[in-house]
N, C-alpha and C positions, 0 to 999 in steps of 0.2 A: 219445557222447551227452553225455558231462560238459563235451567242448569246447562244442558247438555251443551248451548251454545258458549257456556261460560268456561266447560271444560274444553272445547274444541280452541277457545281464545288462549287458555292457559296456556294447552300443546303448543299451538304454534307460539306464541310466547317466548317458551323453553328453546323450540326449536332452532326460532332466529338469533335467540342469547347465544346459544353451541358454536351454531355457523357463524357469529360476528365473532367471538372471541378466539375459536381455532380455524373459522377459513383462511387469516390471513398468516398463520404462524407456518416457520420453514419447516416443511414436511414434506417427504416425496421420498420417491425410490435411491435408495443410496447406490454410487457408481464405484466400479473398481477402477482407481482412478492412477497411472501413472504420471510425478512431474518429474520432467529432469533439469529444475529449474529449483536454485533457492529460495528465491526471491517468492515463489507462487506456493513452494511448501509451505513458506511464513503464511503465508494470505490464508491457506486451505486451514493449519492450524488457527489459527486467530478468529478461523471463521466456528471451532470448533466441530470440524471434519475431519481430522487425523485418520481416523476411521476410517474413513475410505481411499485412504492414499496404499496401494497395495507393492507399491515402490519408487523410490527416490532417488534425486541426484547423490553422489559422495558425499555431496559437501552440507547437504542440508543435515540438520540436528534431529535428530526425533530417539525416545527410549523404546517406542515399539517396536514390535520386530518384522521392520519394513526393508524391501529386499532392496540393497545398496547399488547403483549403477551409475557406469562410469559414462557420462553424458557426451564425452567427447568421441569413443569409440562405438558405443554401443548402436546396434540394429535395429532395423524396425524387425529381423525376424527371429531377434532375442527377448524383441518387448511381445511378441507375439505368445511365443510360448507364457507369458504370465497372464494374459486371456484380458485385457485389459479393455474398457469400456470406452476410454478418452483417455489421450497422450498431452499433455501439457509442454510444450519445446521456447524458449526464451532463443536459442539457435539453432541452427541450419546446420549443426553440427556432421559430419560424414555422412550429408546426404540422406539423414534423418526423414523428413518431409518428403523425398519423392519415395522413401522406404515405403514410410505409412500409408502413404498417398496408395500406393501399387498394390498393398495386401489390405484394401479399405476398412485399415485402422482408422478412427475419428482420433483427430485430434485437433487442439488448437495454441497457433502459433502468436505465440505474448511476448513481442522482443522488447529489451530494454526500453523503459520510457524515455519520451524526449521533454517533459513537459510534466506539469502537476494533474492537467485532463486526461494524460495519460496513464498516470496513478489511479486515478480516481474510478478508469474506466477498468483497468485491468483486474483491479478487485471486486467491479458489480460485475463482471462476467466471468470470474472466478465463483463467485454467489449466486451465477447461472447456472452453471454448469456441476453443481455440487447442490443446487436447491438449500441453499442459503441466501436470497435475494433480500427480505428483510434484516437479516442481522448486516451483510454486506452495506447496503443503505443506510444504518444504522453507523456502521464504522467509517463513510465516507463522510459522513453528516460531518458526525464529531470529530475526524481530520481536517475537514475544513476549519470549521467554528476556532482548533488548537492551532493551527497554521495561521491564522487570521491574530489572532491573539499572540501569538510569536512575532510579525510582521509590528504590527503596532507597538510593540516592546524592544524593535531592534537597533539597531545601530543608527544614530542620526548624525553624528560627525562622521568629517570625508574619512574613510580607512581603506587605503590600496591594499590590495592581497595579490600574491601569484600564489595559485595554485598549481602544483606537477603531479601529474600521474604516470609517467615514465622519465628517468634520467640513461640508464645504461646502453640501450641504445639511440641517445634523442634525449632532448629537452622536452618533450611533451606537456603543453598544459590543456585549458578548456576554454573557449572562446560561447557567443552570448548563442549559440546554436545547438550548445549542450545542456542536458539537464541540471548538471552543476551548474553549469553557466547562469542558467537561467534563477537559480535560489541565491545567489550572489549580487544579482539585481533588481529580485521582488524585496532582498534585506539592504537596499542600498547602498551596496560595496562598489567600492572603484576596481575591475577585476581588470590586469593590467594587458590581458592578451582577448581582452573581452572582444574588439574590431579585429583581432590578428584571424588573418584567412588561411582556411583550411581548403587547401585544392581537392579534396575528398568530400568535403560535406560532411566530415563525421560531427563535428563540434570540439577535435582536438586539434591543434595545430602545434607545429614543429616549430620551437624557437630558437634564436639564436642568442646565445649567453648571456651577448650582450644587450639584450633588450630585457631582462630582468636585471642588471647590473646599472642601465640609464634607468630604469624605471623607479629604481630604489625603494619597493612595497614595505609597506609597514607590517605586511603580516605574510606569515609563509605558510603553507600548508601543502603536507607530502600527502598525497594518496596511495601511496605505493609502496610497495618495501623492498625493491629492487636495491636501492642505495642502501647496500649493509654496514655502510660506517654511518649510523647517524648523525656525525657532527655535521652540521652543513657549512661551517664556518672554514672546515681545511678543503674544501672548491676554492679555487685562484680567485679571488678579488672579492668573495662573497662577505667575508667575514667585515667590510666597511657598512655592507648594507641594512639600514634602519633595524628591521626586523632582527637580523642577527646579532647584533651590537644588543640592540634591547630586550633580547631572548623572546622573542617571538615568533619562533616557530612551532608549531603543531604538526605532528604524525596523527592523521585521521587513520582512524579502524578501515580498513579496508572492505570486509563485509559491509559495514555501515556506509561507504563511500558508492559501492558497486552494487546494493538491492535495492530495491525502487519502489518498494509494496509500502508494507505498514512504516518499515523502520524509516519512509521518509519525513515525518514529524519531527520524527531522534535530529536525523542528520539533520535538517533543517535547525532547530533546536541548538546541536549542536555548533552551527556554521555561526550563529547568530549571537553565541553566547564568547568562539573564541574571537571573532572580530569585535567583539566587546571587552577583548583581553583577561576574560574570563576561566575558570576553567572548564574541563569539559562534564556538562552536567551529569553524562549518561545516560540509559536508557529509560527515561521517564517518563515516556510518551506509550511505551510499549509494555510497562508494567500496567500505565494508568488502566489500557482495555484490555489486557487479562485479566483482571480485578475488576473493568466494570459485564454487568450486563447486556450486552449490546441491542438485545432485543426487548429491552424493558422499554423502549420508547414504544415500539408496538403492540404492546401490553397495555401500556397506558392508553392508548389508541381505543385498543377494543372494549376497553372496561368504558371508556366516555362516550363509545358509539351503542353500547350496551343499555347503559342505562341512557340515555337519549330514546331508545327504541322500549325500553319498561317504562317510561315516562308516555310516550304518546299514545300506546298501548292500555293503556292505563285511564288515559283518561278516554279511550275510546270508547272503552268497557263501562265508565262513568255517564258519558252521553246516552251510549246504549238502553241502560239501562234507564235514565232517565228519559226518552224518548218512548221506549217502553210503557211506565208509568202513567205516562199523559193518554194516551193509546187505553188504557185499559180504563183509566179513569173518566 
């Protein structure tokens, strides 16, 4: 009696070691997944689901042979023919969403972030929707934890910056309502159009020449590449101003400026390092979690829940047995 009870203890044993260590691992049915969206290719790959991305915006990167689509024109009764399980859209492009909407395509609309909670969220629901939710959780951890640690290493003397992201038609820059806006005052910067009001709401506002010329910023940063002379110094009066005089201006990467997923560590990173008159580190942030394991924190997880559970188990079999004993004797 005491064996067979001893082997039914082992079984379930075994049993609950299986379930603690693979219940919680990302598994689940894999989707054919269109993004027309860069910014969520990055995310899907990072997440290590390329695999299921069965097509993509133009502009995203990938060496598989995922069918290319031009996100500005395309249909929902083009995305249709590729039989696709969920549409990923960053915009409302030619009426995209009441496309999908009418031939009830699933999809889900991830517009630009405004914010770092919006980062955060758009890649654990990218981890939904692709049954990556622990690696997902995983990779927000550790952008926070890297972000946090950038923040306390950054800038502590005053440093004005204008930032532009359009000159050709407009002075365009980013006020404290945008996402740029907003990494510019978690790292202490003086951002000189940060109160300038945008009659839109977007977070960019229209300036006038001469409020970055009274402003005098010690750091200039283009987001743009519209200005195909990049001298900024032959603009009428520019070339007096701090920044220019001291060669302090910076051409931001543009991808890096306009995706909002993983690579906002980088740019963060980056924003941090040139207002510290630095150069620009690169992507070091985005190497670091291709390289690491993301899902090794839940791994470690299971293995400590695991044995927690052959520890109590264990001595239950111990008591048992010992209760037993007295009983017989």
């Amino acid at each position: 009696m005491v064996r067979k009870e001893n082997m039914k203890t082992k079984i379930l044993l075994l049993a609950m070691i299986i379930s603690m260590c693979g219940g919680t691992s990302d598994e689940g049915n894999e989707k054919n997944i269109i993004s027309l969206s860069t910014t969520h290719t990055e995310i899907i790959q990072m997440l290590e689901a390329e695999n299921q991305l069965i097509g993509v915006d133009s502009f995203s990167e990938t060496e598989l042979p995922i069918k290319k689509i031009d996100a500005y024109t395309v249909t929902a009764e083009e995305l249709l023919i590729l039989n696709p399980d969920i549409v990923i859209v960053a915009f409302d492009f030619n009426g995209i969403v009441e496309g999908l909407e009418n031939l009830n395509i699933e999809y889900a609309l991830l517009p630009p972030a405004q914010n770092l909670d919006d980062v955060y969220y758009q890649i654990e629901t990218i981890g939904t929707i692709i049954n990556k939710e622990n690696t997902a959780s995983s990779l927000v951890l550790e952008m926070k934890s890297d972000i946090d640690e950038i923040i306390a290493n950054s800038q502590t003397e005053s440093v004005s910056v204008y930032h532009e992201i359009g000159y050709t038609y407009g002075i365009y820059s980013i006020n404290e309502n945008s996402f740029l806006g907003e990494i510019y005052n978690i790292l202490g910067v003086s951002n000189i159009a940060d109160k300038t009001e945008d009659p839109y709401g977007s977070g960019y506002p229209l300036l006038e020449e001469e409020q970055v010329l009274n402003a005098n910023p010690d750091l200039i940063v283009i987001g743009h590449s519209d200005f195909l002379n990049k001298d900024i110094s032959t603009r009428q009066g520019w070339d007096g101003l701090n920044a220019v005089s001291n060669e302090n201006v910076y051409f931001l990467d543009e991808n890096l400026a306009n995706n909002w997923g993983v690579n906002t560590v980088d740019l963060i990173n980056t924003l941090s390092e040139i207002t510290k008159f630095n150069e620009d580190p690169g992507l070091v942030y985005k190497a670091k979690y291709l390289e690491s394991d993301l899902g090794s924190s839940d791994s470690t997880q299971n293995i400590i829940i695991a044995t927690i559970i052959v520890i109590i188990l264990t001595a239950y079999i111990l008591i048992t047995r010992r209760n037993k004993s007295k009983v017989q004797s």
